[in-house]
N, CA, C and O atoms as CSV, one atom per row, in Angstrom:
chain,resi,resn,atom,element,x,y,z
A,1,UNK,N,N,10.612,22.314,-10.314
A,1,UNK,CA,C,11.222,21.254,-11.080
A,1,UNK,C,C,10.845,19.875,-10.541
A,1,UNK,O,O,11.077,18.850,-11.183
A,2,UNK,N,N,10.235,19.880,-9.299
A,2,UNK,CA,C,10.444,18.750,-8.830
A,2,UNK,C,C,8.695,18.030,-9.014
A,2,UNK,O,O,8.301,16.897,-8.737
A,3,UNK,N,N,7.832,19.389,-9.666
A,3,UNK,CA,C,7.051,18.617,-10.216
A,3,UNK,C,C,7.098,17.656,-11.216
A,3,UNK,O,O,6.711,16.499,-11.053
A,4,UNK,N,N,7.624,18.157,-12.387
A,4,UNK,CA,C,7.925,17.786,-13.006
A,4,UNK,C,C,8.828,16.243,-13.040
A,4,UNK,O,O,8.780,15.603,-14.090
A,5,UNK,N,N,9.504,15.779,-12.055
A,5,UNK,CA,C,10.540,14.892,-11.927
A,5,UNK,C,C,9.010,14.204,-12.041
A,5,UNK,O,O,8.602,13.511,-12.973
A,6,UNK,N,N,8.248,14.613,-10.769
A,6,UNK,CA,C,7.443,13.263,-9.988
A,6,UNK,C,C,6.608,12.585,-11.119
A,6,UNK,O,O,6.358,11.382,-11.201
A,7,UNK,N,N,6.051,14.008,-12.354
A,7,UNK,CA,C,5.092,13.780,-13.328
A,7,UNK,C,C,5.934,12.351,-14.402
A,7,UNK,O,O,5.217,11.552,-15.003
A,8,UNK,N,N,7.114,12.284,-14.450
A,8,UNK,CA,C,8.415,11.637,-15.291
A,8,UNK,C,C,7.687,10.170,-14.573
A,8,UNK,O,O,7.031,9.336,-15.198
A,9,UNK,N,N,7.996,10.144,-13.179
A,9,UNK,CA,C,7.877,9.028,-12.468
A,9,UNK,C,C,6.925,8.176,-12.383
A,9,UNK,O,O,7.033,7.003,-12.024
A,10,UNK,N,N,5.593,8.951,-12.837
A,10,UNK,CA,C,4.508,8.619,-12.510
A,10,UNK,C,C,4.037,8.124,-13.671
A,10,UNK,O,O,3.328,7.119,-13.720
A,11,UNK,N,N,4.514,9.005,-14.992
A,11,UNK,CA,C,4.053,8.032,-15.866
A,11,UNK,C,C,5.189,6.605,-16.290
A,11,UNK,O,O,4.733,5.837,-17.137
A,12,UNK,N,N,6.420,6.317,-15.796
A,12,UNK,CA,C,7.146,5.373,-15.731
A,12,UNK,C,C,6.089,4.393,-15.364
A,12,UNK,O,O,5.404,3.641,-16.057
A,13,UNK,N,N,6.154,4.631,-13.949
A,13,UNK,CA,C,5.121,3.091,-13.227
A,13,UNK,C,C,3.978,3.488,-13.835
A,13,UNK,O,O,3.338,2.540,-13.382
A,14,UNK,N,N,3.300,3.983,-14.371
A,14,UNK,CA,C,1.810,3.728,-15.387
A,14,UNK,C,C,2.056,3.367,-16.700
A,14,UNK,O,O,1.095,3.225,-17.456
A,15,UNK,N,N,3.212,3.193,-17.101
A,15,UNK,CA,C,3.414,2.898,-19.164
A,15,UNK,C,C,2.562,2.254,-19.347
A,15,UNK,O,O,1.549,2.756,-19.836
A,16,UNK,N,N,2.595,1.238,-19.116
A,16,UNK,CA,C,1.582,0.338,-19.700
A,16,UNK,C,C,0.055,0.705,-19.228
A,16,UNK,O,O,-0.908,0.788,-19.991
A,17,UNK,N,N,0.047,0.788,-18.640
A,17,UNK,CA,C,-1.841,1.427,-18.103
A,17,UNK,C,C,-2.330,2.687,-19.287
A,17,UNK,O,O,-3.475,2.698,-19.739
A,18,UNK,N,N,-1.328,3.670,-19.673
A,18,UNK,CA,C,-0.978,4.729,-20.352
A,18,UNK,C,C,-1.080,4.464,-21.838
A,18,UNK,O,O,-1.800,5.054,-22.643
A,19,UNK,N,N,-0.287,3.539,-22.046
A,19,UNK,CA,C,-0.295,3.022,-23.512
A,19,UNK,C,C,-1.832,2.234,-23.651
A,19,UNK,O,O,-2.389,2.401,-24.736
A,20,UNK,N,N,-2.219,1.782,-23.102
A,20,UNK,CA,C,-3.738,1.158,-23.052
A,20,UNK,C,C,-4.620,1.907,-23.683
A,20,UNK,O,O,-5.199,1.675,-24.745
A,21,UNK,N,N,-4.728,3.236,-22.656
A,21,UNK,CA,C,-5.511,4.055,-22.744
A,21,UNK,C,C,-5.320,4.932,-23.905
A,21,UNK,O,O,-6.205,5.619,-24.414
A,22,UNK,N,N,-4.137,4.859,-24.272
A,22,UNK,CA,C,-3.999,5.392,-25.938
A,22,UNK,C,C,-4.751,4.533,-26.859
A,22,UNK,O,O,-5.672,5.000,-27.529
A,23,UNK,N,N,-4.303,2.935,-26.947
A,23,UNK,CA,C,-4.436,2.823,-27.733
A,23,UNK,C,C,-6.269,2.521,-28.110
A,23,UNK,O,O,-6.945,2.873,-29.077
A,24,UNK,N,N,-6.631,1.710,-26.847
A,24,UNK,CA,C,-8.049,2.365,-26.882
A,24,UNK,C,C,-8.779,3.473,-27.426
A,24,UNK,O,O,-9.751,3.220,-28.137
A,25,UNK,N,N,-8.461,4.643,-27.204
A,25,UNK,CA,C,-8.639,6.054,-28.020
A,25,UNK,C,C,-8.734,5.799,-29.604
A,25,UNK,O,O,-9.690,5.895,-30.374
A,26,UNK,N,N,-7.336,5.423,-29.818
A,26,UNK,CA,C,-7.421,5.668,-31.396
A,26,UNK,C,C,-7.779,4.339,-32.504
A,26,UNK,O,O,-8.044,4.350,-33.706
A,27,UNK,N,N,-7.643,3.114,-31.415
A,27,UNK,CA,C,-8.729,2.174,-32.046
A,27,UNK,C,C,-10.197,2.673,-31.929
A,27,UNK,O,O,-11.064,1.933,-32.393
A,28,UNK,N,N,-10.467,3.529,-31.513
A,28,UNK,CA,C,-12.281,3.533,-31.163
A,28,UNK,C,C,-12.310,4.865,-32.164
A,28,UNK,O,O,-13.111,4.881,-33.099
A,29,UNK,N,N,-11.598,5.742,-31.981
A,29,UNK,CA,C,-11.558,6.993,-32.877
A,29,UNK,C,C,-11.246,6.602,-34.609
A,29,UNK,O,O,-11.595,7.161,-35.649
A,30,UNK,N,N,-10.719,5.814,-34.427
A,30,UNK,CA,C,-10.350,5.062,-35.955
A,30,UNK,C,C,-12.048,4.276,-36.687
A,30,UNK,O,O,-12.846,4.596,-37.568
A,31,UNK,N,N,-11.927,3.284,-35.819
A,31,UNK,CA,C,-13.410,2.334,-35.733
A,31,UNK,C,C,-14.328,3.682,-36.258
A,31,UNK,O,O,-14.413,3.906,-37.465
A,32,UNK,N,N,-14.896,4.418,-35.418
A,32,UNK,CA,C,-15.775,5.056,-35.723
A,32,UNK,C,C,-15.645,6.019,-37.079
A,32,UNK,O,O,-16.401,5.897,-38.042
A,33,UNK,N,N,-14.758,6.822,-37.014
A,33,UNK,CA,C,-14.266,7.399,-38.265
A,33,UNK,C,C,-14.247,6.014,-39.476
A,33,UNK,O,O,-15.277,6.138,-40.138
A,34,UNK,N,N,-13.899,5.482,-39.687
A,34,UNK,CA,C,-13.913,4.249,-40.960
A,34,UNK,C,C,-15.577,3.742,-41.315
A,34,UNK,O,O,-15.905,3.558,-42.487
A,35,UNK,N,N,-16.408,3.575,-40.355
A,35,UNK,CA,C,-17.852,3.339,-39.890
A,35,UNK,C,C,-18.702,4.679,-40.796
A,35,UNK,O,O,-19.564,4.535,-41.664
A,36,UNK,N,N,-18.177,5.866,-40.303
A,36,UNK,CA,C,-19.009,6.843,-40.935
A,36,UNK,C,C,-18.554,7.323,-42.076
A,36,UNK,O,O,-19.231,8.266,-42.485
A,37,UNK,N,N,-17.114,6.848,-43.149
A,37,UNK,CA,C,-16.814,7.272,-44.096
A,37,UNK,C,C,-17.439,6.103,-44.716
A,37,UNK,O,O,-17.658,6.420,-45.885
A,38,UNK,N,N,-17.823,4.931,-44.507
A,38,UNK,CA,C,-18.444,3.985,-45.458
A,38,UNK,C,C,-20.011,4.143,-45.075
A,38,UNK,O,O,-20.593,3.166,-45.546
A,39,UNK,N,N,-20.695,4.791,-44.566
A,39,UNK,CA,C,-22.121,4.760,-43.622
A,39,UNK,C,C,-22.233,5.995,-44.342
A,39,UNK,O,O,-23.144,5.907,-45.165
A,40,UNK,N,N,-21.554,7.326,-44.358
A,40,UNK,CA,C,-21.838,8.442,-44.407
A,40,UNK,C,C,-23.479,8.891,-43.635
A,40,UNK,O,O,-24.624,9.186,-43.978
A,41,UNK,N,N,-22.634,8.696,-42.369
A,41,UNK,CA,C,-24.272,8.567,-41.273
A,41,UNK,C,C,-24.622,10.543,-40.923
A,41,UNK,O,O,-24.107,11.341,-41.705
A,42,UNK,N,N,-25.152,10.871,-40.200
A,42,UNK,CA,C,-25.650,12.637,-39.747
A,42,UNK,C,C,-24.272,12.536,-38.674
A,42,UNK,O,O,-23.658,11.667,-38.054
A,43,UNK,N,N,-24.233,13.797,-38.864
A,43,UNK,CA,C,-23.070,14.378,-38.121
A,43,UNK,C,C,-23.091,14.312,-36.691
A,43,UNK,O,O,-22.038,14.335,-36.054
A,44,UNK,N,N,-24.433,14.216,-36.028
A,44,UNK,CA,C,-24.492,13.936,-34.450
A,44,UNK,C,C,-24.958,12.266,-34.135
A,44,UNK,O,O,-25.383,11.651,-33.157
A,45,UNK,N,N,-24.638,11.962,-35.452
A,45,UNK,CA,C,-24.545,10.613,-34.643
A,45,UNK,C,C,-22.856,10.334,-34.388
A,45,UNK,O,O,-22.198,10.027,-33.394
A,46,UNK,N,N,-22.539,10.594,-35.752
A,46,UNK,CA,C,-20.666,10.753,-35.352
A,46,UNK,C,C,-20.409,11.331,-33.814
A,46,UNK,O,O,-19.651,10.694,-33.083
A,47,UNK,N,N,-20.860,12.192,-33.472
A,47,UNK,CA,C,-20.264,12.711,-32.480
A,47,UNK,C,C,-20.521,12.244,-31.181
A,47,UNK,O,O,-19.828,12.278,-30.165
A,48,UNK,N,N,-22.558,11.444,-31.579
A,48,UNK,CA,C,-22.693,10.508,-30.343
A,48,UNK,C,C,-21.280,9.297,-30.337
A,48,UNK,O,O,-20.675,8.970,-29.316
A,49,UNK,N,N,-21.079,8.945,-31.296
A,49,UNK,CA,C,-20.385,7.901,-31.347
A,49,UNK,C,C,-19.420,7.838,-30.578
A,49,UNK,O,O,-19.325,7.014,-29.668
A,50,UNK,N,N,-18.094,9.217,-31.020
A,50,UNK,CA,C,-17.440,9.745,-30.435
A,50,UNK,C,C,-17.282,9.338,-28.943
A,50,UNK,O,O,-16.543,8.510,-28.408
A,51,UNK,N,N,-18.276,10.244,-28.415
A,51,UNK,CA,C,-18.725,10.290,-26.792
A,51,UNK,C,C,-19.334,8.935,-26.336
A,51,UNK,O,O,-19.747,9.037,-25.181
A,52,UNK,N,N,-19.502,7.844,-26.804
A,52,UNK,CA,C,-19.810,6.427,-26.409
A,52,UNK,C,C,-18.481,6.176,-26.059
A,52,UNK,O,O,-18.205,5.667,-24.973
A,53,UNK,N,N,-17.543,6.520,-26.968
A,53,UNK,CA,C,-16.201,5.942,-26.375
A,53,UNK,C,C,-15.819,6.018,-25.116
A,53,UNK,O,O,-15.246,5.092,-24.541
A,54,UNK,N,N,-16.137,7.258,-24.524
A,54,UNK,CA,C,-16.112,7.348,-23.023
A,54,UNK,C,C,-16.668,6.559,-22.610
A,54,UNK,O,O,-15.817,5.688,-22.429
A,55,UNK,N,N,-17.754,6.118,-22.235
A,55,UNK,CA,C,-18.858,5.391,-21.602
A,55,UNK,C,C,-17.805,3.889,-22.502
A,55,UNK,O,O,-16.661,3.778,-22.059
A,56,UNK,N,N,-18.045,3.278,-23.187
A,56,UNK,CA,C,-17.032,2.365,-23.449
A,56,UNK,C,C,-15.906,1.782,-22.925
A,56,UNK,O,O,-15.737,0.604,-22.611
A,57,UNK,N,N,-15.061,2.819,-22.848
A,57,UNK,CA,C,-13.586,3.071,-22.328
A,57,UNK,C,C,-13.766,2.489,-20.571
A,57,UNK,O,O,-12.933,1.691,-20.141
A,58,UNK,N,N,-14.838,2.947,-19.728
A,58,UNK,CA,C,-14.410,3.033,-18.396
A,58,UNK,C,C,-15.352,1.597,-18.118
A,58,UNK,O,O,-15.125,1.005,-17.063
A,59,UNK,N,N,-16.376,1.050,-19.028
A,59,UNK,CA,C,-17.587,0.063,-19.206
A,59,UNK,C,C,-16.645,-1.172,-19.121
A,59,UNK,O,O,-16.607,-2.070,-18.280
A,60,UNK,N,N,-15.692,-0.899,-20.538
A,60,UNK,CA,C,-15.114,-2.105,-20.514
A,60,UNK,C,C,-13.803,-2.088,-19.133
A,60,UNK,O,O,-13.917,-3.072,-18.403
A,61,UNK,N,N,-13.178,-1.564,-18.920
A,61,UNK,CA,C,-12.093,-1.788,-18.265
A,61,UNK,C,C,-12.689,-1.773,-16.470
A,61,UNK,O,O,-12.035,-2.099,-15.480
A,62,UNK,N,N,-13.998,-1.321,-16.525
A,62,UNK,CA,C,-14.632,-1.593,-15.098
A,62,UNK,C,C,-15.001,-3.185,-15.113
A,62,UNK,O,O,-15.110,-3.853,-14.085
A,63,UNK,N,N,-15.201,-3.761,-16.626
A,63,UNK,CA,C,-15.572,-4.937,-16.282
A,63,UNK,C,C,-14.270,-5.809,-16.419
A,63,UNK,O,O,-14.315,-6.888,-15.829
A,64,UNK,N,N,-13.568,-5.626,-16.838
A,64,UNK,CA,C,-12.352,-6.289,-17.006
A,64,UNK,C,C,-11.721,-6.708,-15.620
A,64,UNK,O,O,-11.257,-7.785,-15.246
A,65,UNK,N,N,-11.891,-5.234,-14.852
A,65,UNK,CA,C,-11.140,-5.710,-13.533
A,65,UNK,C,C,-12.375,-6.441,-12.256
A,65,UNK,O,O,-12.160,-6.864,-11.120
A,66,UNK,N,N,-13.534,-6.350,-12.974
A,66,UNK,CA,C,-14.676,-7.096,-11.790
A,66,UNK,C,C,-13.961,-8.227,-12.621
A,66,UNK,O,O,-12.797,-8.359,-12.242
A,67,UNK,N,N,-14.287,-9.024,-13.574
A,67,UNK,CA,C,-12.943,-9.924,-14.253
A,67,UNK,C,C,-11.602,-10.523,-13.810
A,67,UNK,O,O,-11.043,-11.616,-13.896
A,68,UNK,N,N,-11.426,-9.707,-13.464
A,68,UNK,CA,C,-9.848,-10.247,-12.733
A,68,UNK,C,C,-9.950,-10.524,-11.068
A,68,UNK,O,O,-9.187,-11.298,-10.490
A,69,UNK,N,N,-10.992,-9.783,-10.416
A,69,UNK,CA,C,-11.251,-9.954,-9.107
A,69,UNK,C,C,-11.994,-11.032,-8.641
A,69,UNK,O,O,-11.839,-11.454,-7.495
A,70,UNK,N,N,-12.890,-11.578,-9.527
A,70,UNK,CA,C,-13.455,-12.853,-9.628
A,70,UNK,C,C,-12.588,-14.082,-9.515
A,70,UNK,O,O,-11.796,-14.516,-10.352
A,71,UNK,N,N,-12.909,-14.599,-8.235
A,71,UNK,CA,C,-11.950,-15.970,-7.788
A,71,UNK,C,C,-12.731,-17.823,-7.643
A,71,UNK,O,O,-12.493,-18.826,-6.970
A,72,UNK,N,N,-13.962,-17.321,-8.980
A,72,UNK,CA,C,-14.569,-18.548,-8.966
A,72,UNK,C,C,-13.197,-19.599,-9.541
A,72,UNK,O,O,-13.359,-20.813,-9.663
């Protein structure tokens, strides 16, 4: 049980980091889906697309925080 407590806890102090990473997902999963119903592009590009989101997802938020660490 007491996994469980810690798993409760852990996403408390991450909400917001958590909710990010959602909403990222389904803005990019949306984006792309809307893109290929007006494109009607080949099916492995959809899915490259898909999988850019990864590479996206960690691209942008790696640069975000070189971004925030920057003390010019």
């Amino acid at each position: 049980m007491s996994s469980a407590r810690e798993w409760i806890e852990s996403v408390r102090a991450e909400k917001w980091g958590l909710f990010v990473d959602l909403l990222f997902a389904i803005v990019w999963v949306t984006m792309v889906d809307v893109l290929f119903r007006v494109i009607d592009g080949p099916t492995y590009a959809y899915w490259m697309l898909m999988l850019a989101g990864i590479v996206a997802y960690f691209g942008f938020f790696a640069s975000l925080e070189m971004a925030k660490s920057d003390t010019h």
